[in-house]
DSSP file (Angstrom, degrees, kcal/mol; ACC not computed):
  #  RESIDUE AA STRUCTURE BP1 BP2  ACC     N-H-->O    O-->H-N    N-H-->O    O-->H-N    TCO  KAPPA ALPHA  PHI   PSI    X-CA   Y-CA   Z-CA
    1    1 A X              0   0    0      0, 0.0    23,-1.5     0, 0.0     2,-0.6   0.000 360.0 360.0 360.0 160.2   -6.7  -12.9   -3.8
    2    2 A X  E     -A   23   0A   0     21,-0.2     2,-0.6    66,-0.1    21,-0.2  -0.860 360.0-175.5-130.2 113.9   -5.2  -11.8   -0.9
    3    3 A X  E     -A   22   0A   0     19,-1.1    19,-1.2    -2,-0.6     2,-0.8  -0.792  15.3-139.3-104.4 128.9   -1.9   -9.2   -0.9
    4    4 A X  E     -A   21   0A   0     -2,-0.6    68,-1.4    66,-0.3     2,-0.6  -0.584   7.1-152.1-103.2 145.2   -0.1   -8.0    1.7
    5    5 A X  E     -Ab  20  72A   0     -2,-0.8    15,-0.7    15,-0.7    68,-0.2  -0.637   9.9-144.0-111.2  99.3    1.3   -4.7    2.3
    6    6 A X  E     -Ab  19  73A   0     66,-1.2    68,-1.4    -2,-0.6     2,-0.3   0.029  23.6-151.3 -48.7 153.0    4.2   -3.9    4.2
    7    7 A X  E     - b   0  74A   0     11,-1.3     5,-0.2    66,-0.1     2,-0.1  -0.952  10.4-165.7-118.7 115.5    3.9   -0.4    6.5
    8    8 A X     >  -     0   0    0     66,-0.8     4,-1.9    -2,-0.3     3,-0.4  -0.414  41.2 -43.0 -98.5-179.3    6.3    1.9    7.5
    9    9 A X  H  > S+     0   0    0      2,-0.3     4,-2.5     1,-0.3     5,-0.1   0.335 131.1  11.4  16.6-100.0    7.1    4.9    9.9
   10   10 A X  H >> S+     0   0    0     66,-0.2     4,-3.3     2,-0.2     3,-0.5   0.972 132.9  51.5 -67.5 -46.9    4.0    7.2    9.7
   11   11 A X  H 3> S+     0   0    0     -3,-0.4     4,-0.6     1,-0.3    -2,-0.3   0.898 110.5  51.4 -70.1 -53.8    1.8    4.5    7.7
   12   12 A X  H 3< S+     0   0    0     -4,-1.9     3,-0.3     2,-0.2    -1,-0.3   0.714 114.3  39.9 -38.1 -44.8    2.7    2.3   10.3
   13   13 A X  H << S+     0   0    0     -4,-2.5    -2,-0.2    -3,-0.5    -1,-0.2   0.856 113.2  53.3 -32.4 -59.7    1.6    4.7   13.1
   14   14 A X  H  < S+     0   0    0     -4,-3.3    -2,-0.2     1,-0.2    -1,-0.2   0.539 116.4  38.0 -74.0 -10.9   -1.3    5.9   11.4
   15   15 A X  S  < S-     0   0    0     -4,-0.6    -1,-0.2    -3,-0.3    -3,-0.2   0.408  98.4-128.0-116.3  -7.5   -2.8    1.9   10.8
   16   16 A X  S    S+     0   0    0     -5,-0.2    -4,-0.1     1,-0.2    -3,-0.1   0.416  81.0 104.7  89.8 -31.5   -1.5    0.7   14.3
   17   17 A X        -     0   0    0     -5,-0.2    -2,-0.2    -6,-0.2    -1,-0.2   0.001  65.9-156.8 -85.4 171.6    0.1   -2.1   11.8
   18   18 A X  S    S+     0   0    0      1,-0.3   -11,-1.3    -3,-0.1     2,-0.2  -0.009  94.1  14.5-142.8  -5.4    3.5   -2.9   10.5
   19   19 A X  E     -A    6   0A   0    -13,-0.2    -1,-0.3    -7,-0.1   -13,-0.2  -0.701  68.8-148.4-169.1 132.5    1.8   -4.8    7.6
   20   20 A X  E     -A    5   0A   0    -15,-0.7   -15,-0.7    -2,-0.2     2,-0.2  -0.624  13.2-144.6 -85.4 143.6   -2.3   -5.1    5.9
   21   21 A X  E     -A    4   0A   0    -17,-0.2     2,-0.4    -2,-0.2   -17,-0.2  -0.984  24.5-159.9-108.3 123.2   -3.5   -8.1    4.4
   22   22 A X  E     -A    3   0A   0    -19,-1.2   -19,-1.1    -2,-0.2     2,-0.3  -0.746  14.6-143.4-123.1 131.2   -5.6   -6.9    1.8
   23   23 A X  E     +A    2   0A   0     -2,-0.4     2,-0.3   -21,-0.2   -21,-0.2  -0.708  34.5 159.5 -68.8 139.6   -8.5   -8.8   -0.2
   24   24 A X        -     0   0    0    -23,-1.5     2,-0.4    -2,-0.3     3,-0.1  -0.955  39.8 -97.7-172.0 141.2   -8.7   -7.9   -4.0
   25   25 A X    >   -     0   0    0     -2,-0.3     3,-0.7     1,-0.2    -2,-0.0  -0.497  51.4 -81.2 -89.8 148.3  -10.0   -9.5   -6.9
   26   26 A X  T 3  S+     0   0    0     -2,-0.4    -1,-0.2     1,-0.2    41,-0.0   0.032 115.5  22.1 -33.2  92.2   -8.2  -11.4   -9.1
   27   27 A X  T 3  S+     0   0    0      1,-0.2    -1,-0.2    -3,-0.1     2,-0.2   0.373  89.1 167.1 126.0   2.3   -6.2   -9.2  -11.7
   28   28 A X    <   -     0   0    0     -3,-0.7    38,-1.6    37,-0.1    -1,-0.2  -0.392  27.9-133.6 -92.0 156.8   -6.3   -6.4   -9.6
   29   29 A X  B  >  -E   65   0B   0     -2,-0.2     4,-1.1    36,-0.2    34,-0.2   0.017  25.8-111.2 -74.0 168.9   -4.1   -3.0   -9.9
   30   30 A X  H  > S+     0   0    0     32,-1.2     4,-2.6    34,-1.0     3,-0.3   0.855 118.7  59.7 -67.3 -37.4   -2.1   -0.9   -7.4
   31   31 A X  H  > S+     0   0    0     31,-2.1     4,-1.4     1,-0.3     5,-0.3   0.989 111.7  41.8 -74.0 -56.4   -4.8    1.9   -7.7
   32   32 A X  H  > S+     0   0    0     30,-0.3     4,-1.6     1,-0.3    -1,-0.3   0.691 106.5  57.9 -75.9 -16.8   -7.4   -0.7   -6.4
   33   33 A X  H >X S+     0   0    0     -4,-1.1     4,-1.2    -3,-0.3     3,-0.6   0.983 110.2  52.4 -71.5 -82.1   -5.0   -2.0   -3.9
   34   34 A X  H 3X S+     0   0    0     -4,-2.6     4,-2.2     1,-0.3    -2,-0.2   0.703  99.3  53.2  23.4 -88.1   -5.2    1.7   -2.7
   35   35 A X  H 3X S+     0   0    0     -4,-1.4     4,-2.3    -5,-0.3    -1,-0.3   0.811 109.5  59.1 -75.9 -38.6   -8.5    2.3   -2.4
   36   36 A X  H <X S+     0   0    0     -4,-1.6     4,-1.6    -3,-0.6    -2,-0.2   0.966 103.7  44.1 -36.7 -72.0   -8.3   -0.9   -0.2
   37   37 A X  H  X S+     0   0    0     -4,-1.2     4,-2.2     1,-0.3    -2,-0.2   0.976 111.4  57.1 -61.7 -69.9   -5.9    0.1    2.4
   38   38 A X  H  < S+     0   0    0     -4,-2.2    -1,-0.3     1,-0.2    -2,-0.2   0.874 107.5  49.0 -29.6 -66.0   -7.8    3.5    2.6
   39   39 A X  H >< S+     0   0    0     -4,-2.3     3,-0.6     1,-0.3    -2,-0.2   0.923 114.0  47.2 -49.3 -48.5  -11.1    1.6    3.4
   40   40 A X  H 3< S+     0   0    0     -4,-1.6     2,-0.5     1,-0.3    -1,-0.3   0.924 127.1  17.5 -79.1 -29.2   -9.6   -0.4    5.9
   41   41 A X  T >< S-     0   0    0     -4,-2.2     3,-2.3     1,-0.2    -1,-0.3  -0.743  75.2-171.9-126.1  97.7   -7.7    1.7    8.0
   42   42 A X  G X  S+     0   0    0     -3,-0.6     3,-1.4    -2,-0.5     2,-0.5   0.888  79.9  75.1 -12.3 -66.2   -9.3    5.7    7.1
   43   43 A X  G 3  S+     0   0    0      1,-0.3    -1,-0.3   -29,-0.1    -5,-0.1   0.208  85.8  63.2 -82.0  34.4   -6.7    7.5    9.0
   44   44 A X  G <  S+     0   0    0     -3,-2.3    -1,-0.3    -2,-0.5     4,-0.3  -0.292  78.3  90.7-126.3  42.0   -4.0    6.6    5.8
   45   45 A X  S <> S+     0   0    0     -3,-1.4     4,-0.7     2,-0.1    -2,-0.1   0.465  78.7  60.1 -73.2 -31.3   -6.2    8.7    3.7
   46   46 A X  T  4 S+     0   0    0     -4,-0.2    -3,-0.1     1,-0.1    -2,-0.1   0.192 114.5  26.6 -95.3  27.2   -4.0   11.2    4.9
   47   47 A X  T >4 S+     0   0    0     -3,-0.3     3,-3.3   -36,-0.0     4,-0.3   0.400  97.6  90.1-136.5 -42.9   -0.6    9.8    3.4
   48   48 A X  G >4 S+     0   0    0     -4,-0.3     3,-1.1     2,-0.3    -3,-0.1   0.723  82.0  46.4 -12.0 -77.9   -1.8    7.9    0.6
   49   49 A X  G 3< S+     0   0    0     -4,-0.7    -1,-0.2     1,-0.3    -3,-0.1   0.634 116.3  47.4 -74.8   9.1   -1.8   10.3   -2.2
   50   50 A X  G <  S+     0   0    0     -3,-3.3    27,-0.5     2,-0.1    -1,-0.3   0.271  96.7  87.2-117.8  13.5    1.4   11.4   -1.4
   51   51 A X  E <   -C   76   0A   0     -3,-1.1     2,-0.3    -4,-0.3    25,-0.2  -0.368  65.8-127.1 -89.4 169.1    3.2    8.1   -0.9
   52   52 A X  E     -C   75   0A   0     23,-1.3    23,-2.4    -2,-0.1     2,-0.3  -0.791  16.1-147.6-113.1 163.6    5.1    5.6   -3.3
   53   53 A X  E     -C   74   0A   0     -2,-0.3     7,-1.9    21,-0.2     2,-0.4  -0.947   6.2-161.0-126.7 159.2    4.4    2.0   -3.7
   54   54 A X  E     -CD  73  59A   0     19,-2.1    19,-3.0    -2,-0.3     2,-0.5  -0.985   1.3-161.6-150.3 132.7    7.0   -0.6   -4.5
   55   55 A X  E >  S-CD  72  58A   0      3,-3.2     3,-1.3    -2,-0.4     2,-0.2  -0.974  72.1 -30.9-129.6 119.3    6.0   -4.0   -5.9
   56   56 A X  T 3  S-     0   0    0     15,-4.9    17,-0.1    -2,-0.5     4,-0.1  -0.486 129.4 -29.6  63.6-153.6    8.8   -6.5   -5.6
   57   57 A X  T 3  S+     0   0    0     -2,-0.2     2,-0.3    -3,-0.1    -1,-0.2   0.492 126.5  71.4 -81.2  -0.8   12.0   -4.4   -5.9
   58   58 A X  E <  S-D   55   0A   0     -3,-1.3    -3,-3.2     1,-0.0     2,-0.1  -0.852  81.3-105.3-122.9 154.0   10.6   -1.6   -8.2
   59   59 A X  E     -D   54   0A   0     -2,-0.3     2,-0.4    -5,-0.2    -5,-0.2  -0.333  37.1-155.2 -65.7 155.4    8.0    1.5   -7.7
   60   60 A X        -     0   0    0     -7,-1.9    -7,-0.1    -2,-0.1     4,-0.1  -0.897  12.0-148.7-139.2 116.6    5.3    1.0   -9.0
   61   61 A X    >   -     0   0    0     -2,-0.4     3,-3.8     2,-0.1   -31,-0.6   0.160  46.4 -79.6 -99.7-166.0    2.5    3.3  -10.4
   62   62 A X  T 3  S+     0   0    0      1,-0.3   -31,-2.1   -32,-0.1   -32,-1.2   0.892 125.7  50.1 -49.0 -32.0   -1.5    2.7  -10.5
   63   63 A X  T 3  S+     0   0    0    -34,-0.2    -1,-0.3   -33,-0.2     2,-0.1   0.459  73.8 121.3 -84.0   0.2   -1.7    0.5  -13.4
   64   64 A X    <   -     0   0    0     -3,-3.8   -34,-1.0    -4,-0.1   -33,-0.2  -0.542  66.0-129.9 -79.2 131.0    1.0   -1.7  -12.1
   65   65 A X  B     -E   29   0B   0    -36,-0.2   -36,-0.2     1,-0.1     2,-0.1  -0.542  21.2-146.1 -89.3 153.1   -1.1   -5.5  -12.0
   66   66 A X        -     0   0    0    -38,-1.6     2,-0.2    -2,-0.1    -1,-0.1  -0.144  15.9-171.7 -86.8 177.6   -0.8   -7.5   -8.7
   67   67 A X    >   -     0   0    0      3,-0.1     3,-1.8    -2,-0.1   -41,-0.0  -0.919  44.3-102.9 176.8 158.8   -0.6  -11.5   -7.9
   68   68 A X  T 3  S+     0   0    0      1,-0.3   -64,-0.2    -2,-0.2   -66,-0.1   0.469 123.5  60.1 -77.2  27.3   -0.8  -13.1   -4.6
   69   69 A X  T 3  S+     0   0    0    -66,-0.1    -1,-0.3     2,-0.0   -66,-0.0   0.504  80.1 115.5-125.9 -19.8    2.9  -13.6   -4.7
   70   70 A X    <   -     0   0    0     -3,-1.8     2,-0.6     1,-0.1   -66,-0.3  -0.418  59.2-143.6 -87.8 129.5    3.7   -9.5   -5.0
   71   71 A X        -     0   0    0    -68,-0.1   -15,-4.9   -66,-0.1     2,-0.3  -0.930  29.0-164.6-108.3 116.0    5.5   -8.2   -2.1
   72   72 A X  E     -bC   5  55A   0    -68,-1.4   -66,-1.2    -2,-0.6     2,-0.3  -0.862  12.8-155.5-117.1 139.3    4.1   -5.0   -1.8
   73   73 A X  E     -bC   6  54A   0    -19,-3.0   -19,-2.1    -2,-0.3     2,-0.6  -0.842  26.6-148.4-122.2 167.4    4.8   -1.6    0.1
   74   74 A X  E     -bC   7  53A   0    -68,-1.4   -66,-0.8    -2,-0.3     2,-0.6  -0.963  27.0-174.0-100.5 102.3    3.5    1.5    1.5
   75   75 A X  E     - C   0  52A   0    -23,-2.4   -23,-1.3    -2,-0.6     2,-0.9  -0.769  18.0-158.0 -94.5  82.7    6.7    3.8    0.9
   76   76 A X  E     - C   0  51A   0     -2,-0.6   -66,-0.2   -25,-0.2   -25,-0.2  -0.485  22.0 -88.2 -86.1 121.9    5.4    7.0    2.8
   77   77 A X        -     0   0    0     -2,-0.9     2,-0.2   -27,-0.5   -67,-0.2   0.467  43.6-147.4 -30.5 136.3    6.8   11.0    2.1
   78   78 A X        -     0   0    0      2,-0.0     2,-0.3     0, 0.0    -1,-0.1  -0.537  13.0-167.7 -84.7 164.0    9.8   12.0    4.1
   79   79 A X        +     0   0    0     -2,-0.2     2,-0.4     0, 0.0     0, 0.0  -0.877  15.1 164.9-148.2 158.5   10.5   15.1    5.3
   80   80 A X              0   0    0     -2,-0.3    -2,-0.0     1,-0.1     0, 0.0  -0.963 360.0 360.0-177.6 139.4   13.7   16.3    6.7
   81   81 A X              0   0    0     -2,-0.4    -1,-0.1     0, 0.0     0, 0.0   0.331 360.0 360.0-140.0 360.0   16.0   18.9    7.8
């Protein structure tokens, strides 16, 4: 199945992108959804484990199941002063 993941601010930077379309097999989890986006673009290895994901309108942790209809994001840490 194929999900796509909107990117923002730094994630967006760091992939070049504003959104992956991600191959994943049928049934598949956020954590494997993950481990996608890392392969394809490396250099959001370095946001990753510190980011949130939100599928549909709620966050969503590793175990959370996918479908090719979940609108999915890369929510990546702020920081601020």
């Amino acid at each position: 199945m194929k999900v796509r993941v909107k990117l923002f601010a730094v994630a967006k930077e760091l992939a070049g992108l504003d959104e992956l379309s991600v191959d994943l097999p049928v049934g598949a989890t956020v954590k494997e959804l993950r481990d996608a986006v890392v392969a394809m673009s490396p250099p959001l290895a370095r946001i990753v484990p510190h980011s949130m994901w939100a599928v549909g309108a709620a966050y969503a942790d590793g175990d959370s199941p996918l479908n090719e209809r979940s609108e999915v994001a890369l929510i990546p840490p702020v920081s601020g002063g």
